[in-house]
Structure formats: structure tokens, C-alpha cells
N, C-alpha and C positions, 0 to 999 in steps of 0.2 A: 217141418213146422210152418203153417199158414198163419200169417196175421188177420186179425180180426180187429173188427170195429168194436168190440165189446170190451176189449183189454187195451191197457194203456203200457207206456214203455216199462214201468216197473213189474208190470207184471208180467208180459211180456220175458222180460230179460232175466228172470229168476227163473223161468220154463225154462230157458237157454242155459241157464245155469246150472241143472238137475245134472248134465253131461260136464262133469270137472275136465275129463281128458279132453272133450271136444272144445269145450272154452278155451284149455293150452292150447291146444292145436290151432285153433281160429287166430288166439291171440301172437301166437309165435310166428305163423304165417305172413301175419298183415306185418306183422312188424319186420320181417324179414323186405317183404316188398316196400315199405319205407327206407332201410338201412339201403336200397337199390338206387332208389329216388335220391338218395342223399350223394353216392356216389357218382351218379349219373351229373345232376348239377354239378357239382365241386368241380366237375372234367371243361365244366366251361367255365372261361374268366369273366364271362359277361354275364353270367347267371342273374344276377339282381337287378340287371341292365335292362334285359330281357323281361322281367316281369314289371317291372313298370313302365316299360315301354307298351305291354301287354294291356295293364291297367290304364294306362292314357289313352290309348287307343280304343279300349271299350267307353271310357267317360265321354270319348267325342260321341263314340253310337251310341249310347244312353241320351247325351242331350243334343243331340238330330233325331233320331230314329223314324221319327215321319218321314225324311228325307231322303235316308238311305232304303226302309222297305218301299219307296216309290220308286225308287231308282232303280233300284233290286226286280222291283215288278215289271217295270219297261222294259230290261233289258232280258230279263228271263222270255216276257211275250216275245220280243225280237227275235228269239234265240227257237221260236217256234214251243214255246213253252207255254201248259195252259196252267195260272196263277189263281187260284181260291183264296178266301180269304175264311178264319173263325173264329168267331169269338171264344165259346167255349168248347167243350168236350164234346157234346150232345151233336155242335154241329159239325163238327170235325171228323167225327164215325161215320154221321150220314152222307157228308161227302163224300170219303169214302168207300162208303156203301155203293152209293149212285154210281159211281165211277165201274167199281165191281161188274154192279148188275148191269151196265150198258153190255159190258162185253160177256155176260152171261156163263161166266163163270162160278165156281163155287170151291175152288181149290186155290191160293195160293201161298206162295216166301213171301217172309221177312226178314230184312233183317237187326240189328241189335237198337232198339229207340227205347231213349227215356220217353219220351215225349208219348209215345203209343201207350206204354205201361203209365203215364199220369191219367192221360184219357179214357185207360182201360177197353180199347181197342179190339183186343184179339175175345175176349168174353160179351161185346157186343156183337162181333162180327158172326162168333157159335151160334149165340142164339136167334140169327138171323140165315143160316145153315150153311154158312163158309167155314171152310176146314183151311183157319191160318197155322203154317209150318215156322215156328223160326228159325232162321238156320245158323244163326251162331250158336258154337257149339253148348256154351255155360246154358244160353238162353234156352236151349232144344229140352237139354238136361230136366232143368225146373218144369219146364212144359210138360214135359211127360210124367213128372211128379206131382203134378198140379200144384205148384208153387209159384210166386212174386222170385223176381231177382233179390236176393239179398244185398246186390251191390251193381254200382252201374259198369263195372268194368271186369269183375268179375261175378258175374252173376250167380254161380255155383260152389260160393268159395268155402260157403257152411257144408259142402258134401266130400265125402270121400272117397277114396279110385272102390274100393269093397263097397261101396252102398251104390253106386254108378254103375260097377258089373253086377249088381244085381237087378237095377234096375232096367239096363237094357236087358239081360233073358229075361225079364218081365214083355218088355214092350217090344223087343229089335228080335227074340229069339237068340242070342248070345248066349256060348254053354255056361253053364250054372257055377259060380264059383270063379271066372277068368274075370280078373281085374289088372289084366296088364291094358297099359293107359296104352301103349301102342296100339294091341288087340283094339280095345274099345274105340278110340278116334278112328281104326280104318272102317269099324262097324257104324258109327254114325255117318262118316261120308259118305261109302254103301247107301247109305238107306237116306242121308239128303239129297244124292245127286239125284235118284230118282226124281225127289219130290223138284228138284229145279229144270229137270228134263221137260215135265209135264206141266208144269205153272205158266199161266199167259200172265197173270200179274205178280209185282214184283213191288214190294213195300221195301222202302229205306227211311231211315230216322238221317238228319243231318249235322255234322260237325260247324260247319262254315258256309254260311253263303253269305256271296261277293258281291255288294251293292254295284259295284263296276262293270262287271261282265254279266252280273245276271244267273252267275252257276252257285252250283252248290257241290261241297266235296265231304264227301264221307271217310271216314278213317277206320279200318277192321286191319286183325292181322291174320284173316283167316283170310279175306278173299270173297267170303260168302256173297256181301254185297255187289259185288261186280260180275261174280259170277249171275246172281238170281236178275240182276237189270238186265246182263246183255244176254240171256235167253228167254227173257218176257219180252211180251208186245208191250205192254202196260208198265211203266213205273209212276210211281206214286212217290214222293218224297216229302214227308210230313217233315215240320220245322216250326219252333216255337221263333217268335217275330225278334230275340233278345240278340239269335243267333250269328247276324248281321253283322260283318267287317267291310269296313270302307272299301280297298285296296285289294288286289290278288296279292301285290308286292307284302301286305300284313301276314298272310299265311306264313312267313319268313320266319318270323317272329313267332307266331302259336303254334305251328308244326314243330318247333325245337322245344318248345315248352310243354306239350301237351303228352306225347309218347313217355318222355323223362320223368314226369310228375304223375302218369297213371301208373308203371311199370319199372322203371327205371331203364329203358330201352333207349337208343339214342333216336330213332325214330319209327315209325307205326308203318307197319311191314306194307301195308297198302292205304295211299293217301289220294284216291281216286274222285276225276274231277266230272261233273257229269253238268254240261251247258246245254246240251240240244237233243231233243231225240234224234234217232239213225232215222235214217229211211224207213218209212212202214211202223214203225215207234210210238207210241203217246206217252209225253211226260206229262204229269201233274206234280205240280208243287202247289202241299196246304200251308198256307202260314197260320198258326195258331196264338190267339190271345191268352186265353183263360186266366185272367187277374194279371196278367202282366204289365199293362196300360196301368193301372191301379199302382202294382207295385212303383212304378218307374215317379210315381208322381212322388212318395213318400223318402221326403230325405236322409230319414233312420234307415229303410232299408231296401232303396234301390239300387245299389252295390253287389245286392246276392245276382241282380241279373245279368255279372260280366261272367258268372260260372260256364267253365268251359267242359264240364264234366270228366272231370281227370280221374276224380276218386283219389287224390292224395290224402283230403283229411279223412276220408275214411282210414285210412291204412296208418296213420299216426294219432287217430283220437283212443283214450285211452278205457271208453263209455263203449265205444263202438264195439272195439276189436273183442271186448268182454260179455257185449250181451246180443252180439248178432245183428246179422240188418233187418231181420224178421220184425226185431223191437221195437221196429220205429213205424209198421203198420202204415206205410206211406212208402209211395212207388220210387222215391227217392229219399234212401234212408240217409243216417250220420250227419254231420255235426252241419254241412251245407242244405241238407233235407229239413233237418229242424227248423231252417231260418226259412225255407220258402215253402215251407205245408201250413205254416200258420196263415199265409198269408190264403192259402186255399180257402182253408175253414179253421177259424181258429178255433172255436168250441171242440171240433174236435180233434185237432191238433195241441193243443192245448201243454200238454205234457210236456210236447219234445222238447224246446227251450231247458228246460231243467234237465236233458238228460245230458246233460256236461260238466263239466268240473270247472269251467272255465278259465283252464289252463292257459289259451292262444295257442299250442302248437297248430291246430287249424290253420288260423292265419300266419303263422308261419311258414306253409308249406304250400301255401295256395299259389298256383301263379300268377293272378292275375290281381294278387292283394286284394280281397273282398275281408273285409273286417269279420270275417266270421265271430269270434266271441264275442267281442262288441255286439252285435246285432243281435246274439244269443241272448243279451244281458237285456238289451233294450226291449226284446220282445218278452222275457217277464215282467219286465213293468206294465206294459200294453198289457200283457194278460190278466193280469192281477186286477188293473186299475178295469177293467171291462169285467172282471168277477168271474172269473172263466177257471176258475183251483177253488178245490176241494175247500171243505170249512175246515179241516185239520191244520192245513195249511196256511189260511187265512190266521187263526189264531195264532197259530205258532210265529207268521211273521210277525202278527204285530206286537207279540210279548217281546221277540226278538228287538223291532225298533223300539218298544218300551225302555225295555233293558240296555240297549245300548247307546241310548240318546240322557240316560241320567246316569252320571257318576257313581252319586252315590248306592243307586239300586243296586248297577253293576255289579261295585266293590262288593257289598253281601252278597248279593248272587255267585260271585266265584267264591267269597269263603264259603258259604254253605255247598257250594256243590261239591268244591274239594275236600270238604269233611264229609260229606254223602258215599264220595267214591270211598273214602280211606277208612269208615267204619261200617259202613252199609253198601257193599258194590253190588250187591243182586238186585237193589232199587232202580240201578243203571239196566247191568248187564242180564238184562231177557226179552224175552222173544216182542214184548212189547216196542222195545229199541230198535228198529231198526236198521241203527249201523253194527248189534250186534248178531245181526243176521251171518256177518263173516267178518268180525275182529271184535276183542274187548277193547273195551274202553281202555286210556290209557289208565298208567298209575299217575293217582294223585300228588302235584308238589308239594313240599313243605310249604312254600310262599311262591304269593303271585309274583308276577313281574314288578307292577307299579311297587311291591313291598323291597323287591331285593333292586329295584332302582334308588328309592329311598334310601336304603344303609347303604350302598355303593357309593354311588356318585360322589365326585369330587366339587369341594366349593369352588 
């Protein structure tokens, strides 16, 4: 399943929906990797210590951040490091494009970046005749299917070990029918070490860079990334500017929070620090803007920029785990992608806000406390209020605030509709309804509330 600009989450997530058994399977998976994350925390006593520690720590980089990306930039040159700067998408490819073609290459790794899939990277770099490989495994996967990640941590989580072993004897040569994940993992190493044997450049997306030292540390539990820098001449390590912690001593702090809240692991098998090139080496570090400067200025929702890409709320939202990350038609899907793709475009972002129930487990699982629902709530107002939803919509809200900003409307509006349900239910329950796409309406009470508060209540 590819996402498209022409479909929106609802529609979207009913494709997803077509497959009952793959929705359980989705939905029982992710939730199993939350029930992880829940255990994981619980093991430490400081747990909530730890995430606001996490969160005050980002509030200081949110209001410096000029401060520390100059600082950051100083010490990275020191460190014999060549520092780019971009605004947007458009120029972030071409940098590294430029970089590419100095050294006249047309093959290299990557490996696992949100930030490359925002920019959409690897489909500008095709059609300029580079053959980008990624080599984290999830990510290889989708590549070869020509798919978006469905998830930033686990990118392939919508596939199965049976759709996987066929896909490799499609692409790897693998016998037809063998879907043991053992089999399959030692066939895709096979076929990546080549590609890292042979690659002079070497893309990394970044976790943490340390305005103090100037480095920047990635985190994979595959290995991929250390593996593809230290047999390239060329690393490249793109980085959106938000990414910034004051301190090396901070990793303390987000390394114990970060493995625990993706996976429930106590920490990320390789947390690899990369300050200088070797000898004979070129490092580049991009820092990328694209609407972030803009975000950071907005005090509803400069908060989404402390995200440290865990993918916890993905794996506890209850929108998410039910219609896929496909649905959300943006390189960063679930309940944290909803609150920073509007800020991309919101015309056509537009949707995601609503695709919530706005429950709060988001923000509850978040490490770094970013008010996810909250923000989810705020940015339907902004949307509405800029005219960016359907006219069905529009209507319906404002019958809705009609209705429940007068009493007495109300009151008739609930007798008549609970006389609708209880002597006419087919006026509800059809295809028209859209919540009876998958449940009837409920059954009608005898009386409303405000009526059996009425005869209750005591004087």
C-alpha cells in the first residue's frame, strides 16, 4: 500500500481496513510493543524524573537554539568537519547531490533517517542517476517494494515474514516459498555487505548532536550505520536543526529514554558517536530548517520540536495501530506526524489532526512530554478557522455548536433523536452514517440524563 496525495486519512485507512486479519495483526503487534515500553519504564524508579528532565532540557534548546546550532557549528569545523546549512528540502538534496558528484560516484548507503524521507531524498537522488541502497533492514524491505516507511522505527511493521520471502525471490533470488526470518536476514546481509563493500559514500540521518563537542551520534541496533561510515570515504550526516542537546553529559538522560520508549529495550544495541573524520575521510554535516524556525516561533505548537523519534505514540495510539501508517500520506505518520505535517502544508495536511480520538495516551507515553493531544486539538481550530475542511464538516460543526451552546435546542434534539433511534433506527443505521461503517448505533434510553437527574436528586 503507497500513499497518495489524492487520498486523505479516512480514506486511506478503510483501504487498510479491507484486510480484518492484517488490522488484528498490526493492531496486536504495536500494542504488544507498548505493553514492552510499559515494562521497560516501570524497571526504573526514576522514570518520570527522567522525562522531564528530558523535557527541560529540550525547553532550554528550543529557547537558545541560535546558540547552541553556532556552537555546534564551531566545534564540528574544529573537529575538521564541513558544516552546510538548509533551509528547505530542495536545498538539502542539492547539497547533497554536489557532495555526491564531487566525488563522482553514482552508488551509495544509507542509513535509517526521518529527515531524508521528509525531504524525499532517495527519489530525487534516482532521478538524478544515483542508486541510494538503505541498509537498515525494515527500510531495504519497503525499498524494494517501493513503499514509504510505515513507521519510524519500524518501518516494515505493515509486512509479513510470507510477503518478505516472497519479496526477496522477487528481488534477492531467495527460493520461493522460504520465509524463515533467519533464512531472510542472513539473505539481506549477503546482498548489503556487498552494497557497503563498494559504496564511497555513506548517508546517516542523526539522533543527537552535541552543541559542546560538535559531534553527532546515531543510534541503530543493526550496526548498518557504522558499518556503511567506516568503509565510505564520504559521510554525509543529514540533521534537522531541533536535534541539538546542550551537553554530551544529556545523552545520559535520552539514551535511557529513547531505546525503552521505541522498543522496550533497556538500550539501543549501538549508540555510535561520530566527531571527526579518520584520516583520508570527508564528513559533512546538513543542518536542515524546512519550517522549523517558523514552528519554534509558535507557542501552541513549538513543543512538537523536543520529539526525539521513539515511535512510542505510534505503538499506543489507538487511530494508528487500526489504519496503518500508510494513512497518514506523510513521511512521518501517527499521532506526532499529525501535529508537524500541518505545520509542512496544512491545506494538505489537513486531515491528520482529526485522525485521533483524542484520548492523551500520546502524551502520556511520550518521553519528552510534548503535549501531543493538546496540540492535535489546537491545530483543528487553526484548520477550521483558515477553512482548510470539507463543507460537510463545516456544517456539521456548526449545527453541532448551534446545538450545544442552546439549552433548550439541545433538550429537543436528544428527545427527538432518541425517538428516531427507538422507532425508526434504519434513519441512523446506513451506509450514509458513517460510524455505521463498523458498529450500530447504540440503543435508545428511556430518558436523558438531565431527566433522570431531575427525579433523583436529592433536595
Amino acid at each position: 500500500m503507497k500513499y497518495t496525495d489524492s487520498k486523505d486519512h479516512a480514506e486511506l485507512s478503510e483501504q487498510f481496513n479491507r484486510d480484518e486479519a492484517r488490522v488484528d495483526w498490526h493492531d496486536k503487534t504495536l500494542w504488544f510493543i507498548r505493553e514492552k515500553r510499559d515494562k521497560a519504564a516501570w524497571q526504573i524508579l526514576e522514570w518520570e524524573q527522567l522525562r522531564e528532565t528530558a523535557s527541560q532540557i529540550k525547553n532550554n534548546v528550543l529557547s537558545n537554539l541560535h546558540s547552541y546550532l553556532l556552537q555546534f557549528e564551531k566545534n564540528a569545523q574544529q573537529n575538521g568537519v564541513t558544516v552546510h546549512w538548509a533551509s528547505t528540502p530542495e536545498e538539502h538534496n542539492e547539497l547533497v547531490l554536489s557532495i555526491i558528484q564531487k566525488h563522482g560516484v553514482a552508488n551509495i548507503v544509507k542509513s535509517k533517517s526521518m529527515l531524508t524521507e521528509e525531504c524525499h531524498l532517495n527519489e530525487y537522488l534516482s532521478k538524478q542517476g544515483i542508486d541510494v541502497v538503505d541498509t537498515d533492514l525494515g527500510e531495504r524491505i519497503v525499498q524494494l517494494a517501493g513503499e514509504p516507511p510505515s513507521h519510524i522505527v519500524l518501518p516494515c511493521i505493515h509486512w509479513k515474514k510470507e510477503e518478505i520471502g516472497e519479496l526477496f525471490h522477487q528481488h534477492l533470488g531467495t527460493p520461493k516459498g522460504n520465509a524463515d526470518p533467519q533464512f531472510l536476514t542472513a539473505a539481506a546481509r549477503e546482498h548489503l555487505r556487498q552494497r557497503f563493500m563498494t559504496s564511497k559514500v555513506a548517508i546517516t540521518g542523526v539522533n543527537f548532536g552535541v552543541a559542546e563537542t560538535g559531534e553527532v551520534v546515531v543510534c541503530t541496533n543493526e550496526g548498518n550505520a557504522d558499518l556503511g561510515v567506516q568503509l565510505a570515504e564520504v559521510h554525509i550526516a543529514c540533521m534537522g536543526i531541533e536535534k541539538i542537546i546542550p551537553l554530551r553529559k544529556h545523552l545520559g538522560v535520552f539514551l535511557r529514554l529513547l531505546a525503552r520508549s521505541a522498543t522496550g529495550q533497556p538500550i539501543t544495541t549501538y549508540s555510535s558517536h561520530f566527531n571527526k573524520p579518520r584520516e583520508g575521510q570527508e564528513m559533512h554535516i546538513i543542518l536542515v530548517d524546512n519550517g522549523r524556525s517558523e514552528r519554534l516561533g509558535s507557542a501552541d505548537f513549538r513543543n512538537a520540536l523536543k520529539c526525539i523519534r521513539c515511535g512510542a505514540c505510534f505503538n499506543t495510539c489507538p487511530v494508528y495501530r487500526r489504519s496503518g501508517g500508510h494513512s497518514y500520506h506523510t513521511a512521518v505518520a501517527g499521532p506526532i506526524g499529525s501535529i508537524l505535517a500541518p505545520g509542512l502544508d496544512m491545506k494538505k495536511n489537513a486531515d491528520l489532526p482529526f485522525a485521533s480520538t483524542l484520548c492523551g495516551s500520546c502524551s502520556n507515553v511520550c518521553p519528552v512530554k510534548i503535549d501531543i493531544h493538546d496540540q492535535l486539538y489546537k491545530w483543528r481550530q487553526v484548520i477550521v478557522q483558515n477553512g482548510n475542511v470539507s463543507t460537510t464538516k463545516k456544517v456539521g460543526m456548526k449545527s453541532m455548536s448551534f446545538i450545544l451552546s442552546n439549552p433548550g435546542v439541545y433538550k429537543v434534539s436528544g428527545a427527538v433523536g432518541r425517538w428516531v433511534i427507538k422507532h425508526f433506527p434504519f434513519i441512523v443505521n446506513n451506509k450514509f452514517n458513517p460510524w455505521y461503517k463498523q458498529r450500530e448505533m447504540p440503543k435508545a434510553p428511556e430518558q436523558s440524563f438531565g431527566e433522570w437527574y431531575s427525579k433523583n436528586r436529592k433536595p
